[in-house]
N, C-alpha and C positions, 0 to 999 in steps of 0.2 A: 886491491887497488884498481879501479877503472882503467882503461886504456887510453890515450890522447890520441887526436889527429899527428901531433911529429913524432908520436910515438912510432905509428902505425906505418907512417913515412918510410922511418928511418931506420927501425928493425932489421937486422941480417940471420940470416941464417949462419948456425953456430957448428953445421956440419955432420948435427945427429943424425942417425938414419932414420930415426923416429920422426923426427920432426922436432919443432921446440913449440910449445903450447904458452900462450901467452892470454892470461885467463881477464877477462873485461866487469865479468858479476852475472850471477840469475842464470848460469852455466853456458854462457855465452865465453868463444876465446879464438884467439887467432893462432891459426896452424902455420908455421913458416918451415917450408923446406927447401930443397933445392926445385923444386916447381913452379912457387911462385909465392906467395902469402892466400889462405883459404880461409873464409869465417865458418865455424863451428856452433855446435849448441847439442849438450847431452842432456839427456831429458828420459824418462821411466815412462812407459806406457802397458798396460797390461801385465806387470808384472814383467816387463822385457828392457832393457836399456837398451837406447838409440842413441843415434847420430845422425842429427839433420843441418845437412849443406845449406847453409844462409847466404853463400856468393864469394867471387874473388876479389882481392883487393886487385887496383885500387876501379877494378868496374863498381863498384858495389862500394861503398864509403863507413866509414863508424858508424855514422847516424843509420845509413840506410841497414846497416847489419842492423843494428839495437831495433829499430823497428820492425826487422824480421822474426826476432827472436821476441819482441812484444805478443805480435800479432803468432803467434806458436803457439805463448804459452794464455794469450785467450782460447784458442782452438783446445788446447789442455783441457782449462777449466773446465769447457763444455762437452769435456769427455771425447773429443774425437783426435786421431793421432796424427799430426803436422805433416808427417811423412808422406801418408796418405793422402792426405787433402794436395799437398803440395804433387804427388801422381795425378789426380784428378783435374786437377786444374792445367798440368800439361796434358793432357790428352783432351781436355778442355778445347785448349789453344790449338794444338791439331787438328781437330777437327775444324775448327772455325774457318783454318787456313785450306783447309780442304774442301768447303764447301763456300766458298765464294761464290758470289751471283755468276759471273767469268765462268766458272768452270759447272755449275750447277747447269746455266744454260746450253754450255757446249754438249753437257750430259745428254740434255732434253732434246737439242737437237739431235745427237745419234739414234735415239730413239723414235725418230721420224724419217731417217733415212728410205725405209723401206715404203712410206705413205706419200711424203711429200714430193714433190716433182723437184728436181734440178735446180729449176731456175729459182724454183718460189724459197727451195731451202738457201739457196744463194744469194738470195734477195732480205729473206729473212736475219740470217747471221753477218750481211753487209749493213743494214742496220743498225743493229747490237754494237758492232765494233767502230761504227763511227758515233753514236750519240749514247751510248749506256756505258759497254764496257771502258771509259776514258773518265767515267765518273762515278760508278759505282760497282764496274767487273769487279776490285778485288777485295769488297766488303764482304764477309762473311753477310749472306742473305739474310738469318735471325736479326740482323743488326740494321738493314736498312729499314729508317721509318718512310711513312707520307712524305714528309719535307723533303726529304733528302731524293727521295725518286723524281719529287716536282720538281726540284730544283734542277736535274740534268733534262728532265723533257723541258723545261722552259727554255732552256739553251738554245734545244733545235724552234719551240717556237717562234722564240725571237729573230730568227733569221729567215721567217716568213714562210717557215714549214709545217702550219697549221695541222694539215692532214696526216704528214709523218710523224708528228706528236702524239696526236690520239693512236696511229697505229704501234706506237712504241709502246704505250702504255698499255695497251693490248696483248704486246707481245711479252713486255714485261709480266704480265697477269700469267703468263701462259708456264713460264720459267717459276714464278713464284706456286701456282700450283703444283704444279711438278716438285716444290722443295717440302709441300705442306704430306701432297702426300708420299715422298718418299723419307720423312722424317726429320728433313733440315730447318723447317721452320713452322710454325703456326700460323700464320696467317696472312693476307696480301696485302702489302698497302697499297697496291693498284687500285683495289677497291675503294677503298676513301678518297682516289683522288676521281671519282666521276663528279663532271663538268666544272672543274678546278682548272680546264685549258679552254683557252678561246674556241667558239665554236666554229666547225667548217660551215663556210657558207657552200653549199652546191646549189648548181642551175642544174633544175629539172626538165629535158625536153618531156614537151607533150606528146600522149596518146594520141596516134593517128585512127582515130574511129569510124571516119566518115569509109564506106566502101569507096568511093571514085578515088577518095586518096591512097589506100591500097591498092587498088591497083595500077594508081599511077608510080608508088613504089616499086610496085614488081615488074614492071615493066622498066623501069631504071637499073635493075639492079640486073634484068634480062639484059639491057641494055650496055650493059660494065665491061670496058673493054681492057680493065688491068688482070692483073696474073686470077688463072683458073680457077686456085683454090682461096683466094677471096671473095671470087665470084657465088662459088660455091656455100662457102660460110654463109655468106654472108642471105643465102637463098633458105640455108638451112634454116638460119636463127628467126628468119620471118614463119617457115612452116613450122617451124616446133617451139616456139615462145620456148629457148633457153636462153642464160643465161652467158655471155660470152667462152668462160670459162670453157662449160659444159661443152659448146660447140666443138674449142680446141683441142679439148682430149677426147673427142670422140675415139674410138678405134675402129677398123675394118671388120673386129670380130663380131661387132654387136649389128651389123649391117646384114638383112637377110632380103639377097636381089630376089631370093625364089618368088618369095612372099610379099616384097615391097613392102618389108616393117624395118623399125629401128628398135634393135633390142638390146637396151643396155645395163647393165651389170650396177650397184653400187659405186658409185666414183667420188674418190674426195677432192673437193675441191679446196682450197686455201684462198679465201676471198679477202677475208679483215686481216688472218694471220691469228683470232682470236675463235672463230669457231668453224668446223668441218660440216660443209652442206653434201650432205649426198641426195643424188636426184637416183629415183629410179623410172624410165619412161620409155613407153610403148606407141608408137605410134602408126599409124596404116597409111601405106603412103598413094 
């Protein structure tokens, strides 16, 4: 005789140490002891009898047992053991919970610790935590599509952050590789959202080509009467066409007075937050 909902209500425990087993059909039955009420399901697999835990009452309901114990003994039919699958599917769900965008990124950034500067990692993960991680940190990464990543970079667009948009999306790209090749997911949807965001408009200043304009530069810059080492840069970057960046990290070691050269070493720079330029350049000074 099937089991009811006031049944299932109202049942007490009758004091067994066993338990009292209250049988519903298809080996489905409800365990009541002094613990609590538990749904059951005995079933043969391989020549072995089991017992597979379908939920407590009353978290888990009549219906919602019977279609535990449905969706079982399809897993039966097709030969595979409920038991099983049901381990599977929680280490499944553990994992999912373990590799969150959130926590895959923080990964990726420890792993740049040693390359990226300070600031730019600080700048990097100040990012993340105002305009991704608040909308997609604690998705498992397999699980975010296209839409879902546009839809939090449109947030920061819409507040006239055109530029931090694409950079997110960048840096986004940078965490999703990181998941593809460390095994948490298969592919970026960073990539299907190129030029899906408003474009950055930039002003380009012009090349100063003409000689008389140069060296009406450099004589301006001779001329700079604020702190030293602006002065300085700022002399450098006219003699050595680099990049700002490159300028700032120079260091003292790649500086050779004997010889009046600049010798420097590979240096990463973090320019977009999406790709690492290293310059290597000599110059005679």
């Amino acid at each position: 005789m099937a089991l009811t909902d006031t049944f299932v209500k109202n049942v007490k425990h009758t004091g067994s140490s066993a338990g009292d087993k209250h049988t519903d059909g298809a080996a489905m039955y409800l365990l009541v002891n002094a613990g609590g009420k538990y749904w059951r399901m005995n079933y043969r697999f391989a020549a072995k009898r089991k017992t597979l835990a379908l939920g407590v009452y009353p978290a888990v309901s009549l219906a919602k047992a019977r279609q535990r114990r449905d969706k079982a003994r399809e897993l039966l039919a097709d030969g595979v053991d409920p038991s099983t699958a049901k381990k599977g599917a929680k280490q499944a769900q553990a994992a999912a919970a373990a590799n969150t965008f959130e926590l895959v990124a923080l990964e990726f950034l420890a792993t740049k610790a040693d390359s990226w500067t300070p600031t730019y990692a600080a700048k990097w993960l100040r990012g993340m935590k105002k305009d991704l991680f608040p909308y997609v940190g604690s998705l498992p990464l397999a699980s975010i599509t296209p839409p879902m990543l546009l839809d939090a970079l449109r947030k920061c667009e819409k507040r006239g952050a055109i530029e931090s948009a694409h950079t997110l999306r960048q840096t986004a790209g940078q965490v999703f590789r990181y998941g593809i090749q460390t095994g948490r997911c298969e592919r970026s949807p960073s990539t299907d959202l190129q030029g899906a965001l408003k474009p950055v408009n930039t002003k380009h200043m012009a090349a100063i080509l003409e000689p008389v304009k140069v060296g009406e530069l450099m004589r301006s810059i001779s001329a700079y009467s604020g702190q030293q080492s602006t002065k300085t840069a700022l002399m450098l970057s006219a003699l050595l066409f680099q990049r700002p960046a490159n300028i700032r990290q120079m260091e003292w070691s790649w500086i050779d007075l004997d010889n009046a050269m600049l010798l420097a070493q590979l240096v990463d720079i973090e320019f977009t937050g999406d790709t690492e330029f290293g310059v290597s350049i000599c110059h005679g000074g």
